[in-house]
C-alpha positions as CSV (number, residue, x, y, z in Angstrom):
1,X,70.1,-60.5,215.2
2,X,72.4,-57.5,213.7
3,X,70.7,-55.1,211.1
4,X,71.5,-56.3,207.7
5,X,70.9,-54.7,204.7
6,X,69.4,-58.5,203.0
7,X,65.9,-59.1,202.8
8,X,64.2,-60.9,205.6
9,X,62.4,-64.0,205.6
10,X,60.4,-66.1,208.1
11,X,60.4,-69.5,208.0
12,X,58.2,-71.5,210.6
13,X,58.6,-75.6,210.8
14,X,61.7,-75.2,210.1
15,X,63.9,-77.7,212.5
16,X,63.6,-80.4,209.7
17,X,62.2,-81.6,206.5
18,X,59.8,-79.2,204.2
19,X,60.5,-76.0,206.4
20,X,64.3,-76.8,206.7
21,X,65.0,-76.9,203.2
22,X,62.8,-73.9,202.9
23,X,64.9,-71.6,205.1
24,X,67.8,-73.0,203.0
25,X,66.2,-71.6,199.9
26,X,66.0,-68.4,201.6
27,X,69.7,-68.8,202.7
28,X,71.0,-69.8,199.1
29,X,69.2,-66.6,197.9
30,X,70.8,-63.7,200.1
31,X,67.9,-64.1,202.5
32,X,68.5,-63.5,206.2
33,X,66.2,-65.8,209.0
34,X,63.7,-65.5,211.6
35,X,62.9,-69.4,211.7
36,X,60.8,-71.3,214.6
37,X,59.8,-75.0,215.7
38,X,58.8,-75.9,218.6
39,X,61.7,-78.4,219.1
40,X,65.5,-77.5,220.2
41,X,66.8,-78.9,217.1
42,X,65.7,-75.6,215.8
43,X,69.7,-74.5,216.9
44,X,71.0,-76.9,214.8
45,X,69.3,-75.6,212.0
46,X,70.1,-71.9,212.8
47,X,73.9,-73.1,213.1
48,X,73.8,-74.9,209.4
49,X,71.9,-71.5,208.2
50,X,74.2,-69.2,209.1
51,X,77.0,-71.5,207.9
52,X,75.6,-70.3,204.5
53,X,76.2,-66.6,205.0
54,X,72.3,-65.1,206.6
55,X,72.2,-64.0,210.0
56,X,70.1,-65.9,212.1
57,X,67.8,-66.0,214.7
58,X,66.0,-69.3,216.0
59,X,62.5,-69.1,218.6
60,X,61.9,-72.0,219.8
61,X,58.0,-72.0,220.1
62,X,54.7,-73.8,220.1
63,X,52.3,-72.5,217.8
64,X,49.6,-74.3,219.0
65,X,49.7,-72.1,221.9
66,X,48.1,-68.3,221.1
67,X,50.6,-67.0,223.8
68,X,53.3,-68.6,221.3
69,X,52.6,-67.4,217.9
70,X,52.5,-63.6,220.3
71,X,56.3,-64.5,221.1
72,X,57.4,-65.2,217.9
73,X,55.3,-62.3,216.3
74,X,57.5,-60.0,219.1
75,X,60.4,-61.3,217.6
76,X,59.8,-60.6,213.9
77,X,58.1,-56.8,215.1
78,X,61.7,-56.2,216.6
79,X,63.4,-57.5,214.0
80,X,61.3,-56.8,210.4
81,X,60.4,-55.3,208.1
82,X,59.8,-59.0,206.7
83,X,59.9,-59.6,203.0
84,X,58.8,-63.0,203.1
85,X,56.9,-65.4,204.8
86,X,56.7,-69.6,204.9
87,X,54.0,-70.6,207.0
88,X,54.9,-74.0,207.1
89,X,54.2,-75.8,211.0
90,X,51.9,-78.5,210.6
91,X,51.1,-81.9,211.6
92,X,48.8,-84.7,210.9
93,X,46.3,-87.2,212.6
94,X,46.3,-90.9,210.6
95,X,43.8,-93.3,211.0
96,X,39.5,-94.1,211.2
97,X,38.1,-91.0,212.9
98,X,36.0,-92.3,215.3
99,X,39.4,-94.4,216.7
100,X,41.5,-91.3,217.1
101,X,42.2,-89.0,219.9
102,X,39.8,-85.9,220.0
103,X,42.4,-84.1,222.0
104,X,44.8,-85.0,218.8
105,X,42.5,-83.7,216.5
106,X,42.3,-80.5,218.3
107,X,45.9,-80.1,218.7
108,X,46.4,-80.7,215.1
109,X,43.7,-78.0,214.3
110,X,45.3,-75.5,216.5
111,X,48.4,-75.8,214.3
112,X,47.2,-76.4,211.3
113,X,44.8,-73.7,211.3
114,X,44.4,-71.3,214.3
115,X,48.5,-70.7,213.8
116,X,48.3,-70.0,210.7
117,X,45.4,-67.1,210.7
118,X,47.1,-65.9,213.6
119,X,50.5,-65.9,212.2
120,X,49.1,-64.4,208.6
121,X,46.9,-61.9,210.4
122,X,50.1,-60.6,211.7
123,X,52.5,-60.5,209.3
124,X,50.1,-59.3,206.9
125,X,48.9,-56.8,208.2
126,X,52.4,-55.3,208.5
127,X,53.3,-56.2,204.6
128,X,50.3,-54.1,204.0
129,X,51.0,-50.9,205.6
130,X,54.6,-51.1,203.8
131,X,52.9,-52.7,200.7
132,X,54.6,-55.3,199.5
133,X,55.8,-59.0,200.3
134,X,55.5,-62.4,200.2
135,X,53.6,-65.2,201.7
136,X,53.8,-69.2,201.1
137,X,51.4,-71.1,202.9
138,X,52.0,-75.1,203.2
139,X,48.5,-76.9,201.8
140,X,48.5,-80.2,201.0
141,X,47.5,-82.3,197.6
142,X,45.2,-83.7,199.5
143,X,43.7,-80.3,199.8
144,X,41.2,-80.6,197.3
145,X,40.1,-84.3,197.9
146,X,38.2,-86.0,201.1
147,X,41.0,-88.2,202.4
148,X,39.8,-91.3,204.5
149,X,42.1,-92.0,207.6
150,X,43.4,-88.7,207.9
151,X,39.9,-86.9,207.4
152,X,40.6,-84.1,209.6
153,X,44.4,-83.8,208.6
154,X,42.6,-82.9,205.0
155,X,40.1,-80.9,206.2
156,X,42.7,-78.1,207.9
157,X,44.7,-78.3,204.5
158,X,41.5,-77.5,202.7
159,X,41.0,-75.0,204.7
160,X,44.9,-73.3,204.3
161,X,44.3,-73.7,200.7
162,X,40.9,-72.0,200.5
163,X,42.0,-69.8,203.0
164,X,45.3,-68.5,200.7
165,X,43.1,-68.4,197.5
166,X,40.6,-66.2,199.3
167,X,43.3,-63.5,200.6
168,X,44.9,-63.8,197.2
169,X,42.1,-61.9,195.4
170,X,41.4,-59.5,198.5
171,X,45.6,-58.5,197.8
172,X,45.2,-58.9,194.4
173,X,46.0,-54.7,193.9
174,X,48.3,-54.5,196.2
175,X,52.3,-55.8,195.8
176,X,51.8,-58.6,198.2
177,X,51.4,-61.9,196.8
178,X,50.4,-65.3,198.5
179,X,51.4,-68.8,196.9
180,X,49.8,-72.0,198.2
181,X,52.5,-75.0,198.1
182,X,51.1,-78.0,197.7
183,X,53.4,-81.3,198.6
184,X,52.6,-85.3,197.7
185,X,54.0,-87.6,200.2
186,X,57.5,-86.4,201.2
187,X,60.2,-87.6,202.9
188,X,60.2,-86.2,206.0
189,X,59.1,-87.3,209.8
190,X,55.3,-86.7,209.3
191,X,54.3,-90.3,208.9
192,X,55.5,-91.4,211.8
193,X,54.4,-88.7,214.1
194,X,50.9,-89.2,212.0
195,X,51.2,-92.7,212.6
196,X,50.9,-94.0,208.9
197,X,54.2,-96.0,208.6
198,X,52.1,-99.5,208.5
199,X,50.2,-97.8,205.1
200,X,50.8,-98.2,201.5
201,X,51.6,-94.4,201.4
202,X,53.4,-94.4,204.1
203,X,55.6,-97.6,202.8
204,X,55.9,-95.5,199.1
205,X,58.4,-93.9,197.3
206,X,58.5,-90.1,198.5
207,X,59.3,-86.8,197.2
208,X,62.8,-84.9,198.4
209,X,62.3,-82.4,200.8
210,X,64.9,-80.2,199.2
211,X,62.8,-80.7,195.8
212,X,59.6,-80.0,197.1
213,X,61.1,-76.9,198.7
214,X,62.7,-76.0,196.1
215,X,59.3,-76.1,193.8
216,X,57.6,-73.9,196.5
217,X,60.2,-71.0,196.7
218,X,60.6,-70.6,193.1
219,X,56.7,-70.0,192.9
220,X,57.0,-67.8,195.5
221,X,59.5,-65.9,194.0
222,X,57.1,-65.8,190.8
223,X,54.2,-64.8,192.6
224,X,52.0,-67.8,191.6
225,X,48.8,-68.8,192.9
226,X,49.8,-72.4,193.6
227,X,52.4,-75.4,192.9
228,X,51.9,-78.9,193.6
229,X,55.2,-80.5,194.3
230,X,57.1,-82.2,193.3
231,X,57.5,-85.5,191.1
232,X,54.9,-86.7,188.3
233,X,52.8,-88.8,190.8
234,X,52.5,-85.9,193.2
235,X,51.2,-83.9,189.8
236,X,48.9,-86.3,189.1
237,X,47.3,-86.8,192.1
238,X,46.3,-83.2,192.2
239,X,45.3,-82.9,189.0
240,X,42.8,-86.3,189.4
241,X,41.8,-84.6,192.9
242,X,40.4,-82.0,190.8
243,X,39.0,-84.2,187.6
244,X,37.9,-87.1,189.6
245,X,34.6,-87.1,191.4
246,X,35.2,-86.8,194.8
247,X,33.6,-90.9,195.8
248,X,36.3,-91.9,193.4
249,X,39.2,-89.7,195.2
250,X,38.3,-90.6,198.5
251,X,38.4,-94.6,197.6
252,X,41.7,-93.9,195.6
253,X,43.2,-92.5,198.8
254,X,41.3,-94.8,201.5
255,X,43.3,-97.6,199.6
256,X,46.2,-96.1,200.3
257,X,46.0,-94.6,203.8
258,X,43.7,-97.4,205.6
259,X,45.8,-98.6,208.6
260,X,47.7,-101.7,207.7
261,X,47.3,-101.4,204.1
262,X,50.9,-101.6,203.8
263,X,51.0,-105.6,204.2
264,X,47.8,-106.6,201.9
């Protein structure tokens, strides 16, 4: 990618929903990309991005892999300084734990959690020595609740959340801020690849990408702590994840992602 006098911003997830329309924020707002998936559609999205004026460079990578997150930290290092950072990648594991895969579960983990500290280990570590920038974790609004049939999904977004929060107040002299984004259920592919379609969240009414995104770059931007995204339900779930006892959150969500639920 040519030098460019525009901010840079890395983007990872970012073939398709939450992490695409991320890396379009970035684009609408004179950023130029460094933006990974581990899928090839990650070129389509590179062609769409640059179509909006950033120069940009795709890496297609696993993060899962250590090896992986070590080629695309290669690439920002020879491409940086970076301003700002969405550390979106995730997945998710539906259904009773004791059914599901363990090998799944580890996967998912691997993403979920041991990219991410990796990644922000990183990239951090660079934003400190030129002190300043910007990170956005993806967490979850089930972050803060115990979430039956997708247990372990919740438990790596609890950690990403508690994870930011901690950092936060280690940076908190320093001009680098970190900002938790917190998404409902959104319209994107990760109920199917979590296997949740037959589920009454699932079968819901979903957030807008685009919206959600849109909710998490402007508190990034602000330099908030958190934001959970985007419509009124989404709200109120994480406030009541926070109010609620968690017995009573954990049988509010159980209802909703229990495997079938869709049809009774």
């Amino acid at each position: 990618m040519a030098q460019s006098a525009k901010p840079l911003a890395v983007v990872t997830g970012a073939s398709s929903g939450i992490g695409y329309e991320l890396a379009r924020q970035f684009a609408d707002h004179g950023y130029d990309l460094i933006i990974a998936a581990e899928d090839a559609t990650i070129e389509e999205a590179g062609e769409f991005l640059r179509g909006l004026g950033s120069n940009v460079q795709e890496v297609q990578v696993d993060l899962r892999e250590y090896d992986e997150v070590e080629k695309l930290y290669a690439v920002i290092q020879a491409t940086g300084p970076v301003s700002a950072i969405a550390i979106n990648a995730g997945v998710g594991v539906g259904g009773p734990f004791i059914d599901n895969s363990l090998q799944n579960e580890f996967s998912m983990i691997d993403l979920n959690i041991k990219s991410v500290v990796h990644l922000a280990k990183r990239v951090i570590g660079d934003m400190a020595v030129t002190g300043e920038g910007k990170v956005l974790f993806t967490a979850s609004v089930v972050s803060e609740s115990p979430a039956p049939y997708q247990a372990v999904y919740a438990g790596t977004k609890a950690f990403v959340l508690n994870f930011a929060e901690g950092i936060r107040t280690e940076l908190k002299d320093t001009n680098i801020t970190i900002t938790s984004l917190m998404p409902g259920a959104t319209e994107t592919n990760f109920f199917h690849r979590a296997g949740l379609e037959d589920t009454k969240v699932g079968q819901s009414k979903k957030d807008d990408p685009a919206d959600v995104a849109k909710d998490g770059f402007d508190a990034l931007m602000r330099g908030d702590d958190k934001v959970i995204a985007h419509s009124m339900k989404s709200k109120v779930q994480g406030v009541m994840g926070k109010l609620l006892p968690d017995k009573a959150n954990a049988a509010v969500i159980g209802k909703m992602s229990e495997p079938n639920s869709a049809t009774k």
